[in-house]
N, C-alpha and C positions, 0 to 999 in steps of 0.2 A: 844850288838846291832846286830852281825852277824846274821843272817839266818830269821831274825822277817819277819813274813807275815801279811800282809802288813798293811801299814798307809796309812796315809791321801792322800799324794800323792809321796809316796816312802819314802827310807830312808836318813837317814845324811849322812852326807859323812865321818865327821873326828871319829875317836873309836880308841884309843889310842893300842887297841888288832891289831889292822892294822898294827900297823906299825912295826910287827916283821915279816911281811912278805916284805918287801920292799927289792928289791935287787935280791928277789927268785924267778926263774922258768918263766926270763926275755923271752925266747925263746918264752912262750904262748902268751907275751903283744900284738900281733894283734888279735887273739880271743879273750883276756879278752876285749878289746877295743868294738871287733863286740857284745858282749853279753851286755856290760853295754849299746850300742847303740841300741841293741833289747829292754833292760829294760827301758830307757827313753819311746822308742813308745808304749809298756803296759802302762805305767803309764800314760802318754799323751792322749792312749782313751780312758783308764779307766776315766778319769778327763771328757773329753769330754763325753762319755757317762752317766757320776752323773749330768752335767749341763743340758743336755737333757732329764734328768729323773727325775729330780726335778720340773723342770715347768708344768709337770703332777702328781706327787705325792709329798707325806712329806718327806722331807728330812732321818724321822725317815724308814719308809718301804724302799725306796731307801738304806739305809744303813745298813738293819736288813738281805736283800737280799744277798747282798756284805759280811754283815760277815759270813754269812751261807753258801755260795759257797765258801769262802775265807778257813773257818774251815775246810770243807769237802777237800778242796785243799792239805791245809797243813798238813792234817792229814795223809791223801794217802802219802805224802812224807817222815811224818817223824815216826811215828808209827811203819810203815814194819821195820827198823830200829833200832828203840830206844823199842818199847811196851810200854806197859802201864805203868812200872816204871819213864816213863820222868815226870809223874806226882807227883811224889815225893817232896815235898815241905815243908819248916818250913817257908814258909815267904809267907801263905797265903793269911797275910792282906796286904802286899807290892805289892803282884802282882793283888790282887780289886784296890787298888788306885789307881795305875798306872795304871789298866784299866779304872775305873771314868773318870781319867781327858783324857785319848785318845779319850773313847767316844766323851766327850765335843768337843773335839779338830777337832774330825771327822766333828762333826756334824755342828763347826761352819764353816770348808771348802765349805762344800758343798752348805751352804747356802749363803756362799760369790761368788761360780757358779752362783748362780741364780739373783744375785744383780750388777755383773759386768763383763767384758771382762774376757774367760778363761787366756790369758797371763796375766793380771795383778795378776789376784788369785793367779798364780803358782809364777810370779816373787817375789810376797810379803814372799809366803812360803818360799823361797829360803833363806829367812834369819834366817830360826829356827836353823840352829848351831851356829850362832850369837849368840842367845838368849841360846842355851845348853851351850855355853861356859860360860856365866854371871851364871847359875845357878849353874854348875858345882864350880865355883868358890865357892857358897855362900851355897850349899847342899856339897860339897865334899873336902871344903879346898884348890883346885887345883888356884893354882899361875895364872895371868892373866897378869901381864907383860903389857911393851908399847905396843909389838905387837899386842898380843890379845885386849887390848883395846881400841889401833886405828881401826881394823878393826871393833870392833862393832859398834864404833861412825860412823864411813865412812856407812859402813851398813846399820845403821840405817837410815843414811841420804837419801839415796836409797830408801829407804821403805819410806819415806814420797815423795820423788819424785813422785814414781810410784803412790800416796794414794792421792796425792792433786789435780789433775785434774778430770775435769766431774762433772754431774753432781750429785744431791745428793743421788741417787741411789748408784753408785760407789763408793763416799766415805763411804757409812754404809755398803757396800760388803768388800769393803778395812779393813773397824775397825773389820769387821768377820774373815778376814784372817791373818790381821794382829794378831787379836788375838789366832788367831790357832797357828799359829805360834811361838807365846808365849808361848802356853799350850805344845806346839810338843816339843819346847827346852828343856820344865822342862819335858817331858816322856823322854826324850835323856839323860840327866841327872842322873835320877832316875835309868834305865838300866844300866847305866853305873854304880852306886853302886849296883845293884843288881848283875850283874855280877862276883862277887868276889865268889858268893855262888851258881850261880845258872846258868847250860847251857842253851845254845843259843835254844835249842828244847824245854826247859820246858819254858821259856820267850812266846816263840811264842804261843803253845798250849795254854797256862793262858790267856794270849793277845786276841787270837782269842775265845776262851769259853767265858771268859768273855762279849767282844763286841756284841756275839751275844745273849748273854742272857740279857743284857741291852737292847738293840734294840728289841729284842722280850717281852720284858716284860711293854716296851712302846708300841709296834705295835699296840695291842686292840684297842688304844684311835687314830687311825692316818691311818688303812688300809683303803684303798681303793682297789676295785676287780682290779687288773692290765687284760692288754686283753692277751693273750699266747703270744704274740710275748714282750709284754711289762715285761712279766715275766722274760720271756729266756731271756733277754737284762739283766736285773737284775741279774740274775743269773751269766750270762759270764760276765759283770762288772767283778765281785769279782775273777771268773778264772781269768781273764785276770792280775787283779790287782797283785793276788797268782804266776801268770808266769813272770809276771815283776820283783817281789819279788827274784822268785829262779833265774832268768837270770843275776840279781844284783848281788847277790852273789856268783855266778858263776864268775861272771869277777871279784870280788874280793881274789878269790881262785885261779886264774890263773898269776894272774898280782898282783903288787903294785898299790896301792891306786894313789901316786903319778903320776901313767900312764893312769891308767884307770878313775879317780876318775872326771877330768875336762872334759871331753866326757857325766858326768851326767845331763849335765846345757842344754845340746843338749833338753831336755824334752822342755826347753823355746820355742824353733824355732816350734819343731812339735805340741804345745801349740797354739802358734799364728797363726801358718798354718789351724790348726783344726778349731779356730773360727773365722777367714777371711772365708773359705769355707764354714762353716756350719751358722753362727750370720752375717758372714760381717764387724767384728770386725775387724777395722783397727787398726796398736799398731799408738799411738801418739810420738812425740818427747820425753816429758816425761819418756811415758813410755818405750821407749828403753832407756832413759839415764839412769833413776833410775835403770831398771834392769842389765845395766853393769856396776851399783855401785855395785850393792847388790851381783853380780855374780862375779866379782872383789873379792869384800870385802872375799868371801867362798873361791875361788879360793887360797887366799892369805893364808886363815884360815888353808887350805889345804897343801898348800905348807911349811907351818911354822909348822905343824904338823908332815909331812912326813920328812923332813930334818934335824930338830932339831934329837940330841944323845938322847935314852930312859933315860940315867942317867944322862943328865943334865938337871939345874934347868930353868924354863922359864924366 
């Protein structure tokens, strides 16, 4: 899961490969802190920028834009580096699937922008390591224990918190991201077996080829002429998205997950800050409660991640 450019609206937080960095190279933990707090605010306008660029275009050209500045992003980074060998692969059909279902995943984000408050969209996502944890469980074998299974139930609870209020606009944005959410776990999951065989460079490059050759191969049926300003919006979307991505994993290269990793949920505030200013979207009771279950619930997921011994059992 290390180094992926980018998703829906950033990455998970727990990856069992993390936590052999915990304890190391404590002296950076106020950098790695400032970088994950840089990557929140990519991700937050990038978010805000696909809700403002949806209610003018398809979802589909909005996203076909984003993977193509995205690709060209990650490429420049990882290519000079790696060459063309990172594309070396025996698990062709592993890395189409798991591109399928991210498309979906993507796609039903974006369309949950357009249907409700950016803070509820993002608070609902916040629970896709919830949901990577249950899959992992049932795709990977991996032990789920009280713990892990009270925080999914708590979690979940959360997520209906935040999905039940409003009107019925909201809740069919809600079941969009709620569903993405679902789909983001089980890609979270799926990486996490692929990883046994396959680096964090060829992951991303697959991810990102992929994405945009789906979205392009839809486009025909969905473009509209965007105007030049509306292009270039489009376009830095997907930088923006790609710099968030490497500032993420920067501060996870600097610091422990456990340090730096609760500083992620920061994307919530500049979330709700974005669509007070720009929609007038106030958060409701609700949905601050719901969202400090759900942010709790990860929080927790994190800290029981990061603490626990690699050789004991859950």
């Amino acid at each position: 899961m290390l180094g992926r450019c980018p998703n829906s609206l950033g990455p998970p937080l727990t990856s069992d490969s993390l936590n052999q960095r915990a304890g190391l190279r404590a002296d950076r933990i106020p950098r790695g802190i400032l970088f994950m707090l840089g990557a929140t605010v990519m991700f937050a306008v990038s978010s805000a920028l696909s809700k403002w660029q949806v209610a003018e275009y398809s979802f589909i050209e909005v996203l076909f834009f984003r993977a193509i500045a995205s690709l060209i992003t990650c490429a420049v980074l990882i290519l000079p580096r790696t060459g063309l060998p990172v594309l070396r692969t025996r698990r062709l059909r592993d890395h189409f699937g798991r591109s399928v279902t991210q498309a979906t995943a993507q796609s039903l984000i974006i369309i949950a922008f357009g249907l409700m408050p950016l803070a509820g969209a993002v608070a609902i996502n916040f629970s896709s390591p919830l949901f990577a944890t249950l899959f992992a469980a049932l795709w990977l074998g991996e032990k789920v224990g009280l713990a892990r299974a009270g925080a999914l139930v708590v979690g979940f609870l959360g997520v209906l918190l935040v999905a039940a209020p409003g009107a019925d606009s909201f809740r069919l944005g809600a079941m969009y991201a709620l569903s993405n959410a679902v789909l983001f776990g089980s890609v979270t999951a799926a990486v996490r077996g692929m990883t046994t065989t396959e680096s964090a460079e060829t992951l991303t490059m697959y991810q990102m080829i992929f994405l945009a050759l789906f979205f392009g191969l839809a486009l025909p049926f969905f473009f509209a002429w965007p105007t030049p300003t509306d292009a270039a919006a489009m376009l830095g979307n997907g930088i923006i998205n790609a710099i968030g991505q490497y500032w993420w994993t920067r501060a996870l290269s600097l610091a422990p997950p456990s340090a730096v990793g609760p500083f992620y949920y920061f994307m919530l505030v500049w979330s709700a800050a974005l669509g007070f200013i720009f929609w007038g979207d106030v958060p409701t009771p609700a949905l601050l409660a719901g969202s400090a279950i759900v942010v709790g619930s990860g929080l927790f997921l994190l800290w029981h991640e990061t603490t626990k011994k690699p050789i004991a059992a859950d």
